[in-house]
Every structure is written in C-alpha cells, then in structure tokens.
N, C-alpha and C positions, 0 to 999 in steps of 0.2 A: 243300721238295721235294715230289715230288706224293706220295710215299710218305708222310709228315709230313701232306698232305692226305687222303688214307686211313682215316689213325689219326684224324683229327680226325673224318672224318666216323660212321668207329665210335662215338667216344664220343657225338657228338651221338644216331646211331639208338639208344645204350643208354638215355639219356635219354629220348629219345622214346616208349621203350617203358616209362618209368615213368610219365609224363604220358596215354601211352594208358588208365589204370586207371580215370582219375575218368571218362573218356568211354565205356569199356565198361562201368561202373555207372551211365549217366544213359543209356546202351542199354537195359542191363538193365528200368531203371525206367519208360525208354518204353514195354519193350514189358508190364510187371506194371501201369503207370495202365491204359490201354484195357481190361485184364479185368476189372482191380476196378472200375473203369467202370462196364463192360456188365454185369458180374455184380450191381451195387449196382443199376444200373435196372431191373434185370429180374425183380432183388427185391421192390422198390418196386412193381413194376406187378403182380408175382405176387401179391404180399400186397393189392393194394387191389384187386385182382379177388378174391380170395380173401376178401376181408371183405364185399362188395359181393353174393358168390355166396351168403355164408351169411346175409348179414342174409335176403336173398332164401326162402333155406332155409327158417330161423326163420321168418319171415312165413305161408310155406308150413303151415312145425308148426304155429303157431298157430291158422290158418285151418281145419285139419285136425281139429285138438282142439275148435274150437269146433264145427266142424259135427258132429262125432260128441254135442258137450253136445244141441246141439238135436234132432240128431236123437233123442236120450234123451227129449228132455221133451215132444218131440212124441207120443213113445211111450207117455211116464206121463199126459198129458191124454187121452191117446185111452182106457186103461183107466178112468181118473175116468170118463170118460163113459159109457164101458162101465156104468160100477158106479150110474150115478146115472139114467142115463136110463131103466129099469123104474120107478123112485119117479115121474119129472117125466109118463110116458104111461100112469098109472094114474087112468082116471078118474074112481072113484068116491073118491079123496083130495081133501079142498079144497087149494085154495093154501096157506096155510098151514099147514097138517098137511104137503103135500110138501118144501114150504121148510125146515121144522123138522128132516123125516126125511132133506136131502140134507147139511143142516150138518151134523148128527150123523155121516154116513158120509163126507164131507170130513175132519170133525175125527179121524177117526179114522184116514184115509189119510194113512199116513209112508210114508218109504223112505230108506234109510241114517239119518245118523247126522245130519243135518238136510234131509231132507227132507220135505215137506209141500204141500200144498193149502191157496190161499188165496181168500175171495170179497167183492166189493166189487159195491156195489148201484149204479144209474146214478149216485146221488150222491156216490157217493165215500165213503160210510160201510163200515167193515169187519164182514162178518159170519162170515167164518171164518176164524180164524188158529191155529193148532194150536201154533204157537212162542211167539208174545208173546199169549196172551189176551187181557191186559190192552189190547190197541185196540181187541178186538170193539164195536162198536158207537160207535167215534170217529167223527167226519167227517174223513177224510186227505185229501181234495182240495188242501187247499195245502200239503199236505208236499214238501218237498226234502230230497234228499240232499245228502252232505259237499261235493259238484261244483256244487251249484242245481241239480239237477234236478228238476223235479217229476214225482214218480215215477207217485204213484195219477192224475196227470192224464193223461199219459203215455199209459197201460197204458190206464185207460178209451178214448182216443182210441183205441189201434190194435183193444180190443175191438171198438167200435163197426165198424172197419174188415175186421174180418173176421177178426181174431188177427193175432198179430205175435210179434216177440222185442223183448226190450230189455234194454239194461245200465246196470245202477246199481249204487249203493254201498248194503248192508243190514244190518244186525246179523247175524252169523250165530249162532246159538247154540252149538256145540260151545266156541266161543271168546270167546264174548262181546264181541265190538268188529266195528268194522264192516268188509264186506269187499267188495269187485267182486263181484260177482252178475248171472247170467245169465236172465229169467223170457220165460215163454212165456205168452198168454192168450189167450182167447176166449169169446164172451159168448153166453151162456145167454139167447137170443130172449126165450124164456116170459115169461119175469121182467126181460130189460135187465140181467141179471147179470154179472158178470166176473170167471169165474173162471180160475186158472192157478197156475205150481206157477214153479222155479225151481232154479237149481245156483251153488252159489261155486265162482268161475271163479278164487280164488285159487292153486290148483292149476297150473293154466294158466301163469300168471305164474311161478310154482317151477320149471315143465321149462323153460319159454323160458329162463328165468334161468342151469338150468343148462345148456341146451344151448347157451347164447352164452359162458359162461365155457369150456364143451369147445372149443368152436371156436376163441378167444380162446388158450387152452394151446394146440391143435394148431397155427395159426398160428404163433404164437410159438418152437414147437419147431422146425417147419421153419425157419421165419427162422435161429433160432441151428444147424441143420443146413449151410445154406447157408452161413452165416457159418464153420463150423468148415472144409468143404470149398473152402472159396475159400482162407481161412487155408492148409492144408496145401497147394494148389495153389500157392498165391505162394512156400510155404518151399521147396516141391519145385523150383519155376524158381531160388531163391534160389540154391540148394544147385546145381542144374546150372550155373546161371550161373557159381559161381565155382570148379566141377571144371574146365570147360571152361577159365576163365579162366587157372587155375593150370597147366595143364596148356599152354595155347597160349604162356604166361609161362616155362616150364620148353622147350618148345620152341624160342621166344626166343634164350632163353640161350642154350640153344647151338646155335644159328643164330649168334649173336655171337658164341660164343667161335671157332667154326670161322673166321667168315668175319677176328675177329682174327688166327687161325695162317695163314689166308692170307696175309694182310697182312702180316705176319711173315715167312714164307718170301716172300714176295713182294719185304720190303726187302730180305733177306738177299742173293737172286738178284741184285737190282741194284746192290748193294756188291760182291757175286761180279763179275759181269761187267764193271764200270765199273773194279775194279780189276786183273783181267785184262787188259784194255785199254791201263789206263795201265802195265802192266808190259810187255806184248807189243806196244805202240806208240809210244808217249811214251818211255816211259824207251828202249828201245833207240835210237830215232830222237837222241835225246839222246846216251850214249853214243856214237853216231857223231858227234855234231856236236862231242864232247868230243873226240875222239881225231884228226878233221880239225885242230882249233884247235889242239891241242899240237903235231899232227904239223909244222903250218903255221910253229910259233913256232920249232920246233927247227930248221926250213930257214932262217927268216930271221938265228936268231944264226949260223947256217954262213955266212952268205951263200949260200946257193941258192935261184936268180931260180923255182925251181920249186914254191915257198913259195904265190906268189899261186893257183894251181890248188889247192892242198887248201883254202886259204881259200872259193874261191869254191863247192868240195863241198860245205865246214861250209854254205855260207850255203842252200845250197839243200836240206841237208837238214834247216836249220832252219824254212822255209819248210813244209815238208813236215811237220813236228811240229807248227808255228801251223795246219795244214789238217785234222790230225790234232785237236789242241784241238777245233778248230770245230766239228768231226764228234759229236766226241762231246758238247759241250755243246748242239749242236742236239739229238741224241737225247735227252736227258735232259730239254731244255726248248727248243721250237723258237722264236726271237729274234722272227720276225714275229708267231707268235701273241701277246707280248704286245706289240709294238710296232703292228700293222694290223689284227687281230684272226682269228677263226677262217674268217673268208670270204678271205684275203689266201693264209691260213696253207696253207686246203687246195687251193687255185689252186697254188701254189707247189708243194705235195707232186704234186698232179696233174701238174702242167709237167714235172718232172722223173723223175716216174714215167712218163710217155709215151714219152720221148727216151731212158732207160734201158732199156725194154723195149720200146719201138714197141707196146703195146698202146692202142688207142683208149680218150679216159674221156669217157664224154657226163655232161654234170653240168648237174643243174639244181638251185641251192642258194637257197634262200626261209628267210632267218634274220629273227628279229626285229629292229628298228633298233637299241634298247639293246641293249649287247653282253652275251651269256649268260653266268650265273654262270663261274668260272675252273674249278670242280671238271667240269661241262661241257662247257667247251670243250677242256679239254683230255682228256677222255673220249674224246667225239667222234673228236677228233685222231687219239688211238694206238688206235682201232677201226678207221678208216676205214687206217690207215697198216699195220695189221698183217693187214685183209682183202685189201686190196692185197696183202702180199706175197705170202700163201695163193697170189689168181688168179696171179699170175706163177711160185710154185716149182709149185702143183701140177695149174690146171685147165685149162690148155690153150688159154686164151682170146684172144681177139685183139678182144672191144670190152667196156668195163663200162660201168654206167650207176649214176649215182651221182646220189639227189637227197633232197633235206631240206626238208622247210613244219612249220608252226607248227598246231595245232589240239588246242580242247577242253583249256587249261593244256599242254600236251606238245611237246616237241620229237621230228619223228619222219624218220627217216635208214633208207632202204633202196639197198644196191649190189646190182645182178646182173650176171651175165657169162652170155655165153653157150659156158661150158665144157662138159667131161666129166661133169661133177656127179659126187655118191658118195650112199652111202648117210646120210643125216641122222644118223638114231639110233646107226650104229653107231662115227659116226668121233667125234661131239660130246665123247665121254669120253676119249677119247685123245689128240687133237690137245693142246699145251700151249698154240698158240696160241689156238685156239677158247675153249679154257678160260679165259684170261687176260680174251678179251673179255668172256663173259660175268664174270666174276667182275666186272671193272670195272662193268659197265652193272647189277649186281645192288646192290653198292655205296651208288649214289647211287638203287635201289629201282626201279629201271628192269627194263624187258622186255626181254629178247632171243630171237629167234626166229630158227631158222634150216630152210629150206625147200630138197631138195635131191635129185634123182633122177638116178640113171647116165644118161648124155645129155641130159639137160633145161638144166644148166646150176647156178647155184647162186644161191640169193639170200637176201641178210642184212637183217633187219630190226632197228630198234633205236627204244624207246619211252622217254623221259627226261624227265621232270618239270620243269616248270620253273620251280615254287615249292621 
C-alpha cells in the first residue's frame, strides 16, 4: 500500500542519514587539506625568504665589522707614521742610524693583546716583528700560508701599489695556532720599505657564527609557532565540524521521528476512513441486497409472482456495491496508473474532473519516456488530485493550467487557476489538505511551494527528484 511505501521510504532517509557521516568528514577534510595547504606553502616560502634575508643580513654584519677592522688599522698606520716620520725627515741622521731608531720605535709599538707593527725590506726579508723575533732578518718571500697564499709577496705587491688590505692565515700569539688575519700596509718610499700592522679577524667569524645560530633558533621558533597555530586552527574546525554535525544529526532525528508520527497518523486516517466506508457503504448496500434476496426467496416458496421485483432490487443494488468497491479501490490505488502509467492516469483524473465540475484544465504534461519511480508517480497523482479538489470546493475558478517537464535531475509540476486566491502564509498551516501535500512531496525530499494573493489566483508548485 502506499502507506507501507512511506514507511519504507522513512527507513531508507534514516539510512541515508547514517551513510551521510563519512561524506560530511571527507567535507570537512576538503575543506582542512586547502589550509594546511596554503598554510604549509606559505611557510615554506616564509622561511626560505627568511633564510635568504638573513644570510643577506649576516653578509651585511660581516661587511660591517670588517670595515670598521680597517678602518681601525688604517688609524693605527696613520699614528706609526705619526711616530716615525720626525726620525725618517731628520737630516742630520745617516740612513742607517734612522733605520735602526724607526725599528726600535716599531718594535716597541703594540696595541691590545696582540697587536703590533711589522717591516719587510723590498726583498722580503723581515726587520721588525715584535710577536715572533725569531724571523727578523729571514727572507719570507716564498712563505705561504695554511690556504697557499703567499703572504709577504702579496703584501710587498700592494705596498708597491700604494697600500692595500689583505687576508691571511697567521700565528696569532695570545693563542698560539693560526688564525684569519686581516693586515693593512704601505711602503716607506725612503727605503722601498713595507711596513703595516694587522687584526685577527677570528672574532668576526664568532658573531657571524652566532648571529646565524640566533637566526637559525628565531626561524625555527617561528616555524614551530606557525606549526602549533595551524594545529589548534585544524582542531578548532575539527571540534566545530562535528558540533555542527552532531547537532544537524540530532535535528535529523527528529525530523525522522516527526515525519515517522506522521506517517503513522497518516496510516491510521486511512484505515479510519477506508473502514468508515466499507461500514457506511459496502456493508449497508450489502445488508440491502441480503434482505431483497431473503425477501425474494420467502415470495417464491409462497408462490408470489411478486418475488422476481425484489430480486431484480437485490440485483441492482448489488451492482451498486461492485461501483461502490471500484470507488474505493480506485481511491486507494488508481487501476490505470499502474496499467498506462501517470500520463493515462492524470488525463483520465482531468476528463472526469472537467465533466464533474465544467471547470477548464489546460495541461501541458512533458514526462520522461521510462516510466517514473512508483513512490512518484503516485505523489504526483494525489497532489495534482487533491489540488484539484481545493480549486473546485474553495477558489472560485473556472480554468486551471496544469503542466510538468523534466530538467537539471527533477521532475517539476506547477497547477494555477485563476481563482480568489487567499492568503499563502496564513492558510498553509491549517488546511489538512495543503498539509497532506506538502508532507507527501517533503517525504520523497522534494520542494513545495505555494504562491498565492486575494484576487491573483493561486499557484502550486512541486520540485521531485528523480534519482
């Protein structure tokens, strides 16, 4: 029965609402990949610009620090000079008495804790070293450092050039092993001398070192900051995700279970009514037809020829009971819809609905060829059958139009008249019949709309799925 149709299709929607879960969590996760996505790239590019800007930095410090070494030592050559140039433009000294008296004041120029004055002759032999004595007087021209470089040749070259800077690897003293070294020189005309002084720049290498380790931690921290705010961002979606979910789940239900107690008082009515029916139709048409036949049989054992007249009563008021059946088993389930299908079915309601009420039905019906699911068609049926009766008991109308097409998955069915019309909103909740429809069309998940102003007339819409 379609009521039995009802019930079935309740339990299918409760199902369906449990199969909904794994597709509102592959929702959810749609929408949590695209953050951690974007959040993961954005990381990525934040940190390698972030590494990119500091090595930059760094570079910078470094550049920084050395120019402040040279500008240093450009400041301690400039006092050597200071100190020595009265001995080199004394002219009553010979050459060598001034040479003798400029190493002595060399050898005696420090500053910090290894610094010093050194002088190398055009040959490359040492004549002042205040740190390592022991080379005064070597020939260093083909010395290299730890790197191969050669240093005293080096340094001679850019003397001759006009002073310069250069970096090597030197013994430092405080430490005794060797270290990066930054020296400045310039040559003493007079003599082709080449003297200069110097700073370990190993210092240097210690802030870079740790201002790349500072950088290295701050990066880091942020990353794992970003890391922890994206974490608590995903849990916080997680967490809403499945309030919401629990929540529309619990609305669900009882959505189900209502729309169950309708369906319940729904069958209940139609066992009310059908057996109202068969008591205040059937069965009394019956009772008459019992009490013709007895009456009939009791004239003919009398012999009275008046016998065949209550027979012929029974026979018509049995007649009358078989039109009675029909009646009501059409209502219940109309014969053509499942023998011609829902275009036969509603032609037929039409035909007889015009000749009953002389109201006009223009109809333009565009169904699919395969015939529509049975839950459907027969929707369709007692919407279109119970709007009908509305226009006829209450709006006043004398033409409906009634038409159905196919589009976008949906089957879609609008009737309008052009009655009295009422107020939409106020009647939708009282009518039992409006209510019936919509409950039917809500059912199988469908829309119903109903459009409707004092004088404009009245018009029904209906939207049904047809998956």
């Amino acid at each position: 029965m379609e009521v039995d149709q009802k019930l079935r299709h309740d339990v299918l929607k409760s199902k369906q609402s449990v199969y909904m879960m794994p597709l509102k969590l592959k929702i959810l996760t749609l929408a949590l990949l695209p953050l951690l996505l974007v959040t993961g790239i954005i990381t990525l590019v934040s940190i390698k610009q972030a590494q990119s800007l500091s090595e930059l930095e760094i570079a910078t410090f470094e550049q920084n620090l050395l120019a402040s070494k040279k500008a240093e030592l450009e400041h301690y050559v400039s006092l050597a000079l200071t100190s020595i140039e009265p001995v080199m433009n004394t002219p009553w000294l010979k050459d060598f008495e001034a040479q003798e008296k400029i190493k002595r004041i060399l050898t005696g120029l420090t500053y910090g804790e290894d610094g010093y004055f050194f002088v190398y002759d055009a040959d490359g032999i040492n004549l002042v070293h205040p740190a390592q004595p022991e080379l005064v007087g070597q020939n260093l021209i083909s010395l290299t450092d730890d790197k191969g470089d050669a240093v005293i040749k080096n340094l001679l070259l850019l003397a001759e050039q006009g002073g310069g800077f250069h970096r090597y690897v030197w013994r430092k003293p405080s430490k005794g092993g060797n270290e990066d070294k930054l020296s400045y020189v310039i040559q003493l005309p007079k003599w082709g001398w080449m003297m200069g002084t110097g700073l370990y720049v190993d210092d240097i290498a210690k802030e870079v070192a740790k201002t790349r380790q500072q950088v290295t931690h701050n990066i880091r921290n942020t990353f794992f900051t970003v890391l922890v705010i994206t974490s608590a961002t995903a849990i916080i979606i997680v967490m809403i995700g499945i309030a919401i979910n629990v929540h529309e789940s619990r609305l669900a239900d009882a959505r189900l279970r209502e729309l169950a107690h309708k369906s319940v008082q729904f069958q209940v009515g139609q066992r009310r009514r059908f057996a109202r029916e068969l008591h205040d139709g059937i069965n009394q048409l019956m009772v008459s037809v019992k009490f013709r036949v007895e009456l009939g049989l009791n004239k003919i054992r009398k012999g009275d020829k008046t016998a065949e007249e209550d027979l012929s009563k029974g026979v018509d008021v049995l007649n009358q009971a078989i039109q009675e059946v029909r009646r009501i088993s059409h209502d219940l389930r109309p014969s053509l819809l499942d023998d011609l299908g829902l275009t036969s079915a509603l032609k037929s309601l039409l035909d007889e609905y015009e000749a009953r009420t002389g109201i006009i039905v223009e109809t333009q019906l565009d169904f699919p060829a395969q015939r529509l699911p049975e839950d459907i068609e027969i929707t369709l049926y007692r919407v279109v059958q119970e709007a009908l009766c509305n226009v006829d008991k209450h709006s006043g109308a004398d033409e409906v139009r009634l038409k159905t097409w196919v589009q976008g998955g949906y089957i879609w069915t609008t009737l309008k008249d052009n009655g009295c019309g009422f107020k939409a909103n106020q009647t939708l909740g009282e009518g039992i019949g409006l209510r019936n429809m919509h409950d039917r069309i809500e059912l199988l998940s469908g829309e119903f709309l109903l459009t409707s102003e004092p004088g404009s007339g009245t018009q029904l819409t209906v939207k049904l799925p047809l998956a």
